[in-house]
C-alpha positions as CSV (number, residue, x, y, z in Angstrom):
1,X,-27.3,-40.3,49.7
2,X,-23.9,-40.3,50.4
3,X,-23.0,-43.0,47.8
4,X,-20.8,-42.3,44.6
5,X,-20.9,-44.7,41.3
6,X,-18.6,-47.8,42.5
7,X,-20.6,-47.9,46.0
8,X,-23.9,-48.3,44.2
9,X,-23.0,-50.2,41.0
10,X,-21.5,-52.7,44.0
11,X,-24.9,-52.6,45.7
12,X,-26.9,-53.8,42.3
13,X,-24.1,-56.3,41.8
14,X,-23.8,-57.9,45.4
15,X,-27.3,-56.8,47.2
16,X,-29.6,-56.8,44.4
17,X,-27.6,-59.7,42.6
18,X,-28.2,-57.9,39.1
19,X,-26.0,-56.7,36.4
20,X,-24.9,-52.5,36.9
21,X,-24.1,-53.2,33.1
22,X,-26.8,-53.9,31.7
23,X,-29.4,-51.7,29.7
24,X,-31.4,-51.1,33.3
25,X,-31.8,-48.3,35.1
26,X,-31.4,-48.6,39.1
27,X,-32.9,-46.0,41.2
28,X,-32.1,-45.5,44.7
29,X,-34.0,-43.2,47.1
30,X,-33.0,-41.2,50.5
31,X,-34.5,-41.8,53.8
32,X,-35.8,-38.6,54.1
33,X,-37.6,-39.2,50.2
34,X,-36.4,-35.9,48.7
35,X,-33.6,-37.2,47.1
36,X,-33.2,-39.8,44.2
37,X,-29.8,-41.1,42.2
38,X,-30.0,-43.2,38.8
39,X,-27.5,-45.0,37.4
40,X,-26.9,-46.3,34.5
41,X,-24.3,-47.6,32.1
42,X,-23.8,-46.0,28.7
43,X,-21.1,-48.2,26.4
44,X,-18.4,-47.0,28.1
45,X,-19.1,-45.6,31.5
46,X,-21.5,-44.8,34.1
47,X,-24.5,-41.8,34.3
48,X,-25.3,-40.7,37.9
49,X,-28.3,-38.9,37.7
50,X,-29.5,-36.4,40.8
51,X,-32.3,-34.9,42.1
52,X,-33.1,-33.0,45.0
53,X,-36.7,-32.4,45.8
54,X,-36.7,-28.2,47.1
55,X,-40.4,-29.4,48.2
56,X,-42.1,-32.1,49.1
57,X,-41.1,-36.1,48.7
58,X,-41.0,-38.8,46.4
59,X,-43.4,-41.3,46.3
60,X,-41.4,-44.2,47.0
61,X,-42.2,-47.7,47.9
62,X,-42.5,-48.7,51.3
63,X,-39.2,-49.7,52.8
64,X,-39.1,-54.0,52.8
65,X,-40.3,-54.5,49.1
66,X,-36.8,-55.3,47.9
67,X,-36.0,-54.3,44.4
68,X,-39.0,-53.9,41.8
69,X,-39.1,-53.6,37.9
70,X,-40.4,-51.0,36.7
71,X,-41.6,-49.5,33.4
72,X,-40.4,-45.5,32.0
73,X,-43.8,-44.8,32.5
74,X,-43.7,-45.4,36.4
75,X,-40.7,-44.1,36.6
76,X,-42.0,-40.8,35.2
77,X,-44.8,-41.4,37.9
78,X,-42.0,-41.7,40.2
79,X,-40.2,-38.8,39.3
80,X,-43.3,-36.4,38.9
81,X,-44.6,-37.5,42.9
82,X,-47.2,-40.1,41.3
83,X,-47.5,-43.3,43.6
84,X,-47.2,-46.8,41.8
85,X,-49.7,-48.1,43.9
86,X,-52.6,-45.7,41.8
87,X,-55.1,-47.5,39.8
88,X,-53.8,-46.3,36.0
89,X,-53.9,-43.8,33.7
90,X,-56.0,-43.7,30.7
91,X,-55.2,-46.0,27.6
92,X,-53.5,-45.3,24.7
93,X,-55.3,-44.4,22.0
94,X,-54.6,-44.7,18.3
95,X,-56.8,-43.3,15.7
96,X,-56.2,-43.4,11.9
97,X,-58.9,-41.2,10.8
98,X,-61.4,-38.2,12.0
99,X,-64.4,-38.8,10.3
């Protein structure tokens, strides 16, 4: 997890063959799974986003899969340990009216 802004936003432009400039998020993950960066472009520069696990792992993928698109709602799955593999969480409900 060694790598800083340019290195990765190079990596989504020449591995990944996608645009670091564009409204996505791209999410990288440590060998060891207890570490993830996000980066994203804002207007005018990037975010690098960090987080170190103090226990357990991420969730993540098994290595192979390539890149995958994701919604924010996996990506909170992600985030919180969830896998992406589960089955789903209840529906959205919407209600207008008690009675």
């Amino acid at each position: 997890m060694r790598k800083s802004i340019d290195s990765l936003a190079a990596i989504v432009q020449q591995s990944f063959e996608l645009d670091p400039f564009s409204s996505a998020l791209f999410v990288f993950c440590s060998k060891s799974r207890d570490k993830i960066k996000i980066l994203q472009w804002d207007r005018n520069g990037f975010w690098l986003y960090y987080k170190r696990l103090e226990k357990g792992k991420f969730n993540w993928p098994k290595e192979g899969t390539g890149t995958a698109e994701i919604s924010v709602r996996e990506l909170r799955w992600l985030l919180d340990g969830l896998s992406l593999e589960q089955r789903s969480a209840h529906k959205k409900v919407i209600v207008n009216t008690v009675i």
